[in-house]
C-alpha distance (Angstrom), angle and dihedral (degrees) to the residues before:
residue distance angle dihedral
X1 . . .
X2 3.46 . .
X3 3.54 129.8 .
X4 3.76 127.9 -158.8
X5 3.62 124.8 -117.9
X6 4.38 104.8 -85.8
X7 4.12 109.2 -106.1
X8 3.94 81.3 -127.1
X9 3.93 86.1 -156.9
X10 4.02 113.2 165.6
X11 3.70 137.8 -127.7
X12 3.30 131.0 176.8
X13 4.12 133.4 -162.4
X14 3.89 121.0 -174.3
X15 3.91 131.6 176.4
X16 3.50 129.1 -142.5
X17 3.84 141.0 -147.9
X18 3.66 107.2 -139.3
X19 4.30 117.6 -144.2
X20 3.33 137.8 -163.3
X21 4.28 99.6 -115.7
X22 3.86 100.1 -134.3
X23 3.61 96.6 50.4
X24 3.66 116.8 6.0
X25 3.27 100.1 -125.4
X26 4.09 114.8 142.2
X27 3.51 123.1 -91.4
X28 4.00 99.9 -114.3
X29 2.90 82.3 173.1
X30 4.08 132.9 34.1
X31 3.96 128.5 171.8
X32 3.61 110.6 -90.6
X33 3.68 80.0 -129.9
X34 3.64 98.1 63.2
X35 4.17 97.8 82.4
X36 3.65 85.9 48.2
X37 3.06 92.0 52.8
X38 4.33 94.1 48.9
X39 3.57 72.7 46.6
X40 4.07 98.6 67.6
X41 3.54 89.8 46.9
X42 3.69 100.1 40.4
X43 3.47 103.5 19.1
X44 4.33 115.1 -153.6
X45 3.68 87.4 -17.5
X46 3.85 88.9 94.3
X47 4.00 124.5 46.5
X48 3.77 139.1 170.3
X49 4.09 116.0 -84.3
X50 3.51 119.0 -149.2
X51 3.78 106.2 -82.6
X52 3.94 117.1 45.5
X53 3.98 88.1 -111.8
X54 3.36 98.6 75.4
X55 3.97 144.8 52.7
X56 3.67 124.5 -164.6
X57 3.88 126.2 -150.2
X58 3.46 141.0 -158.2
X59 3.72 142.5 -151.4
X60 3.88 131.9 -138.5
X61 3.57 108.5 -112.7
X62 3.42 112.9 -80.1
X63 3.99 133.5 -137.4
X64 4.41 88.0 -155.8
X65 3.41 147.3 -14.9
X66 3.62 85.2 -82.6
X67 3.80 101.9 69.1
X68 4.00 87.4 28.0
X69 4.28 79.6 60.8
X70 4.20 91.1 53.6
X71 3.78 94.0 41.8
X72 4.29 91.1 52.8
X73 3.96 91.1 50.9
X74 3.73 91.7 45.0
X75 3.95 101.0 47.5
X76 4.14 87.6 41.3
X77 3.61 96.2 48.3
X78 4.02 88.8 48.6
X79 3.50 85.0 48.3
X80 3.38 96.4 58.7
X81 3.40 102.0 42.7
X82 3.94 96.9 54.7
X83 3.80 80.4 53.7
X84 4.10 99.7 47.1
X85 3.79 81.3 66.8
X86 3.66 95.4 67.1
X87 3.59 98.4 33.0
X88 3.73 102.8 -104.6
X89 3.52 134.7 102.6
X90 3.83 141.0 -136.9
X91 4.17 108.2 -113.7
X92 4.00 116.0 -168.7
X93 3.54 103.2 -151.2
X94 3.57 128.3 120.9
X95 4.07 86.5 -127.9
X96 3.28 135.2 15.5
X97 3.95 109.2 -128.9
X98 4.18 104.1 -130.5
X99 4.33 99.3 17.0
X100 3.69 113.7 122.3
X101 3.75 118.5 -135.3
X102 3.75 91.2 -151.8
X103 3.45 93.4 61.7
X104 3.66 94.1 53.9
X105 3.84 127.5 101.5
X106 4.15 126.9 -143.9
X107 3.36 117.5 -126.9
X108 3.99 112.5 -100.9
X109 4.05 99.4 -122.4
X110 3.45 120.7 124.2
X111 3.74 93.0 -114.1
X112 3.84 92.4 51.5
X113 3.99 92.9 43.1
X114 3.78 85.0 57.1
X115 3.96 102.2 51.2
X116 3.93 80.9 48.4
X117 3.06 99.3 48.5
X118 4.24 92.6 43.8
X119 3.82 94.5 37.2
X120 3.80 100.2 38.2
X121 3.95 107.3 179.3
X122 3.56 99.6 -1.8
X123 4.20 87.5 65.2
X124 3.84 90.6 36.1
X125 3.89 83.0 60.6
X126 3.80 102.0 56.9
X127 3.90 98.4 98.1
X128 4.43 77.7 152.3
X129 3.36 131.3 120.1
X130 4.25 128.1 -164.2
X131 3.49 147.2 175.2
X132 4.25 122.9 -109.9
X133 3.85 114.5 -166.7
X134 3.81 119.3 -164.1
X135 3.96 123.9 -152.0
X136 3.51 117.4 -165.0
X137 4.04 106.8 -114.9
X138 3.96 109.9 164.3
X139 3.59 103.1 -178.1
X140 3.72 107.8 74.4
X141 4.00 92.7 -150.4
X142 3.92 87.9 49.7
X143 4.02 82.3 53.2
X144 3.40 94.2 55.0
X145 3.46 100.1 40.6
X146 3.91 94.4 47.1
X147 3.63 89.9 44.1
X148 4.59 90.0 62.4
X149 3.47 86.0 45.5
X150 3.83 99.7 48.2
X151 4.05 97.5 50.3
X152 3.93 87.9 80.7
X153 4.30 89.6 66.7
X154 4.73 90.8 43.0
X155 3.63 84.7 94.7
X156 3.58 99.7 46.0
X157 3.45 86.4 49.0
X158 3.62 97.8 57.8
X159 3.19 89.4 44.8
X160 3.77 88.7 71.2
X161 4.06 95.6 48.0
X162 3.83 106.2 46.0
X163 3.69 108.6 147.4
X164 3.82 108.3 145.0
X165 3.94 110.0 78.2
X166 3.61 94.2 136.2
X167 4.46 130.8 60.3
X168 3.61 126.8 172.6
X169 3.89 92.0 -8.0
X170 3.58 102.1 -56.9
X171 3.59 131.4 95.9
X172 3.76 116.2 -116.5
X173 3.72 105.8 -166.3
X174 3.30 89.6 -119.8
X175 3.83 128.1 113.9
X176 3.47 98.1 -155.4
X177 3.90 109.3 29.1
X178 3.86 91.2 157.0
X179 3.56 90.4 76.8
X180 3.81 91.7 66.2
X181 3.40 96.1 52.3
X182 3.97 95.6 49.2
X183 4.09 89.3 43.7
X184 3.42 92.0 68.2
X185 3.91 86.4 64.4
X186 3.97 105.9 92.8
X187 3.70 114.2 -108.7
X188 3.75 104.9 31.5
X189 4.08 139.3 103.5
X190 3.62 113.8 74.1
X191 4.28 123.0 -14.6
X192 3.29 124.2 -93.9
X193 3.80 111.3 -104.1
X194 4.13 109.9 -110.0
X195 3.50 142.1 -169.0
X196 3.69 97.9 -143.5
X197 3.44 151.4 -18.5
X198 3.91 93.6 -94.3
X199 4.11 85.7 54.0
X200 3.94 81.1 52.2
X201 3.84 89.5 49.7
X202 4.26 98.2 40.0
X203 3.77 81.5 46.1
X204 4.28 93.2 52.7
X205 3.54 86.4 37.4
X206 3.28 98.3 57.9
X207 3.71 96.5 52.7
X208 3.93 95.8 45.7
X209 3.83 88.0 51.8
X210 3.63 95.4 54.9
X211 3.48 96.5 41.9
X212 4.00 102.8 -108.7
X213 4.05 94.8 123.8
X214 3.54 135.6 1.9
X215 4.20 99.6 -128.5
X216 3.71 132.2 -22.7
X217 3.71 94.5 -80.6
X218 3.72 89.5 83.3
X219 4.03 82.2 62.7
X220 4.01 100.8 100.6
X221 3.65 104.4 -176.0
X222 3.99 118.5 161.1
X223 4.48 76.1 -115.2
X224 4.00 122.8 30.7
X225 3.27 138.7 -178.8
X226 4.22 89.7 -131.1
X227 4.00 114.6 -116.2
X228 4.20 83.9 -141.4
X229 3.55 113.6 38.8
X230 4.05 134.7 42.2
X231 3.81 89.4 -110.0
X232 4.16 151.5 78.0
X233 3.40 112.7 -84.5
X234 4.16 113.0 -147.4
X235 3.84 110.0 -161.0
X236 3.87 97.4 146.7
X237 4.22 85.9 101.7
X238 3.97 128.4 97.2
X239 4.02 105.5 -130.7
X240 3.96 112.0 -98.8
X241 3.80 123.7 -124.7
X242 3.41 88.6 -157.8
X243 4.35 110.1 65.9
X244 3.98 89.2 -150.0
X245 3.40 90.8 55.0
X246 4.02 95.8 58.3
X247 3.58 88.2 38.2
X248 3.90 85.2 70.3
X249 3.68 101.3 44.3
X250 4.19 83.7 53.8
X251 3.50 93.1 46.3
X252 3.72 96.1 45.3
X253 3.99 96.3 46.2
X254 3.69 89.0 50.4
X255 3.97 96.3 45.3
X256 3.89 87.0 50.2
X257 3.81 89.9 50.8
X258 3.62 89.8 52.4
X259 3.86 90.0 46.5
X260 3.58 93.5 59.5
X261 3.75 98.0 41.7
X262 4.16 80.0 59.8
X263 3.70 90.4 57.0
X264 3.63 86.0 53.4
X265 3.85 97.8 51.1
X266 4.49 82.2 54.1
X267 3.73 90.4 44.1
X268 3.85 95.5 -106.0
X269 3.69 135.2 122.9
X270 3.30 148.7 -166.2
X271 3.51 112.6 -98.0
X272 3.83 120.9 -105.3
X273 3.86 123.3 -124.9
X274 3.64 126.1 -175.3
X275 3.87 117.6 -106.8
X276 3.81 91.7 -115.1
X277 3.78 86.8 74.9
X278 3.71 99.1 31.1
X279 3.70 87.2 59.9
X280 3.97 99.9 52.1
X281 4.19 84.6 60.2
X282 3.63 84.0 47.0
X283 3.83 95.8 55.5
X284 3.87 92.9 40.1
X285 3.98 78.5 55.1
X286 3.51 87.6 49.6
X287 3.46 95.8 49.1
X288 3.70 113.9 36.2
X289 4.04 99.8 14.0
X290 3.58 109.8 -177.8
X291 3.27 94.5 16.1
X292 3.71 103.8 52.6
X293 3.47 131.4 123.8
X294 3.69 97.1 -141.3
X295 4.62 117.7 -167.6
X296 4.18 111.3 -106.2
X297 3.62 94.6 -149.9
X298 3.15 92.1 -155.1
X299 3.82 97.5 66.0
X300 4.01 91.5 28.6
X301 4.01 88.7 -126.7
X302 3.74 138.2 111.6
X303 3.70 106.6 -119.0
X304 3.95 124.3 -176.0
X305 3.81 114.5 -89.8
X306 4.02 90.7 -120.8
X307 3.99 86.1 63.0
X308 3.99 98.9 47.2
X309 4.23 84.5 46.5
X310 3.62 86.1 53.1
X311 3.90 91.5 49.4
X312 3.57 101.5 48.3
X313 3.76 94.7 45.1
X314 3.70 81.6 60.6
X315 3.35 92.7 54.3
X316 3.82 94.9 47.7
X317 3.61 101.3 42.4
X318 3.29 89.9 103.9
X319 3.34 102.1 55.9
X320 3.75 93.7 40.3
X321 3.61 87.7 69.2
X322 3.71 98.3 51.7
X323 3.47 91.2 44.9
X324 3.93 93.1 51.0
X325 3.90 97.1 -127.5
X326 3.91 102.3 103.7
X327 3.89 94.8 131.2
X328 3.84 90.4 43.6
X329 3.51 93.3 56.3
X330 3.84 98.4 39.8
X331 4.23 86.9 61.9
X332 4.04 79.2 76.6
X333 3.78 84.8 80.6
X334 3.84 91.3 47.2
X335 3.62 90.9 52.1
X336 4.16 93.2 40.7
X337 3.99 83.6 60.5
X338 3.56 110.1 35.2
X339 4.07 102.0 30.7
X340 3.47 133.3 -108.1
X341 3.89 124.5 -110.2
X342 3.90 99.8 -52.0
X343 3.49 98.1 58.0
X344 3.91 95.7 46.3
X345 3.50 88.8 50.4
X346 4.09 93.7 51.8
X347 4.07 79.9 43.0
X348 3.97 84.5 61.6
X349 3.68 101.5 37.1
X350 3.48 90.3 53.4
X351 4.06 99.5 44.7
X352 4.27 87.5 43.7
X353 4.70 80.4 57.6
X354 3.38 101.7 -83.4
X355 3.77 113.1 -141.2
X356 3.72 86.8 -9.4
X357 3.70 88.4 72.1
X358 4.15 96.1 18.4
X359 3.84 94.0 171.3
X360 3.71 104.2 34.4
X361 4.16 80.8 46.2
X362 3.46 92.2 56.3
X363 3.75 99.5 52.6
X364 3.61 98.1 42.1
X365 3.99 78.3 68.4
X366 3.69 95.4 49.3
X367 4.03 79.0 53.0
X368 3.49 90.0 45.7
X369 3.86 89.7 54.2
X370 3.51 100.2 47.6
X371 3.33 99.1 57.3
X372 3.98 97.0 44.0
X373 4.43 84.2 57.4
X374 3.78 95.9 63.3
X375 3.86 92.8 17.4
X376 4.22 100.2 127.1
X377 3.48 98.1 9.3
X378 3.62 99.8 133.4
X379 3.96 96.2 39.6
């Protein structure tokens, strides 16, 4: 059987801490009013997230990076207007470096009252925000198949998106420390390998029937096949202050996608490693982001990030092209040599005193963040 070439259309979701402007402290406490009023400007492209500090928006789907670029500036710079009016600001980070999860209040929708009430501390904890990417993938075997191959490049990826170095004040020498909060959630870290998609669906139906989830969307693997959409869902990334930034993580997951659904067409394939090795790249990710050293399997060695950026740009060039996101993809090398979010915002705490000046440190990187979220929105 034949199947036709994937639409490899984009969409993009990112979540939001939301500050008071003056001092950077969270908003524990926002007007009810304030997603309405994202709302009039943005209409149902914005929505509450689970605790009261946060918004999460979402793009129209996309045809490229291009239009995925214009819809990003747009729903930010709504954002952030609706929230100039009440003196706080919108900060995309995947933690904010001094807020206090135990000051922080759910949302009271039925959906959120029921992860709190099933999760109990471990959802009360997850003051983090990240970034979900959706590619286009039609053919629900093609999903699944794409979706075994793909977990090899979720570390890479993160590597590219780290924003959350600090928690609670302190810096935990990690790059990503979101991902240890949202790993204590059940059903996350890397997919399960499948066979098919009616292995995916037994599996899901399985779990409804007994009463474990309601529907697949309470599935959070780093890589999903999405419970709404026709597509894979990518949530394995920290959210990027900086727009160009995320606009290379998209473009990259869906040029690698697109790779391996040309190996297909010439009866190749990536080849499969088990999760138990998958996941020590991901924690080296997780740890040291842009500055891993991260194991080609192939060769059996660590090798710097900057090299393995360099190969698999190389290996999507190609696709890049066709795809019409070349320069989006080539800011991977930028962000392989200069850092990503963690290490700028180290770079900051450190220049504002550091430890020296802990506190005043601290918010001259909430500053820092702010700015970089709406920074070249109206370019």
């Amino acid at each position: 059987m034949t199947i036709a070439e994937p639409a490899f259309t984009l969409g993009v979701e990112e979540e939001y801490l939301l500050v008071d402007a003056r001092t950077g402290d969270l908003a524990s406490d926002p007007p009810e009013s304030l997603v309405d009023e994202c709302a009039s400007i943005l209409g149902e492209q914005v929505t509450n997230e689970f605790l009261r500090a946060q918004v999460e928006i979402g793009t129209k789907v996309c045809a490229n990076i291009s239009e995925i670029r214009t819809e990003l500036r747009r729903l930010r710079r709504g954002v952030a207007q609706a929230c100039s009016r009440y003196g706080l600001a919108p900060l995309a980070a995947s933690t904010h470096p001094f807020g206090d999860w135990r000051q922080q209040d759910y949302v009271p929708k039925e959906r959120y009252e029921g992860l709190a009430h099933d999760m109990q501390a471990v959802a009360y904890r997850m003051l983090i925000c990240g970034m979900h990417v959706h590619v286009g993938i039609e053919d629900e075997e093609l999903r699944i198949d794409l979706m075994n191959q793909a977990r090899y490049f979720l570390p890479h990826l993160l590597c590219l998106t780290t924003s959350s170095p600090f928690w609670q004040g302190q810096d935990t020498g990690l790059a990503s420390y979101r991902l240890t909060v949202f790993d204590a959630m059940p059903r996350t870290g890397l997919p399960e390998p499948l066979t098919s998609w009616s292995e995916y669906q037994r599996m899901i139906d399985r779990m409804t029937s007994s009463g474990l989830l309601e529907d697949g969307s309470k599935i959070w693997w780093d890589l999903r096949p999405s419970s709404r959409f026709p597509t894979l869902e990518m949530r394995i990334c920290d959210v990027c202050p900086d727009i160009e930034d995320a606009l290379a993580a998209a473009a990259l997951f869906q040029c690698i996608l697109r790779m391996l659904y040309r190996l297909r067409l010439s009866n190749q394939r990536w080849r499969d490693y088990p999760n138990m090795l998958i996941q020590e790249n991901r924690w080296l990710a997780q740890r040291y982001g842009s500055r891993s050293q991260l194991v080609d399997f192939g060769k059996g060695v660590l090798m710097p990030f900057a090299g393995l950026i360099d190969e698999i740009l190389a290996l999507v060039r190609e696709d890049a092209a066709a795809l019409g996101c070349t320069a989006e993809v080539e800011r991977a090398r930028r962000i392989a040599g200069q850092g990503a979010s963690a290490e700028r915002q180290r770079a900051v705490y450190v220049a504002a005193g550091g430890d020296d000046a802990r506190d005043e440190a601290l918010r001259a990187v909430v500053r820092d963040l702010a700015a970089r979220t709406v920074g070249g929105l109206d370019d």
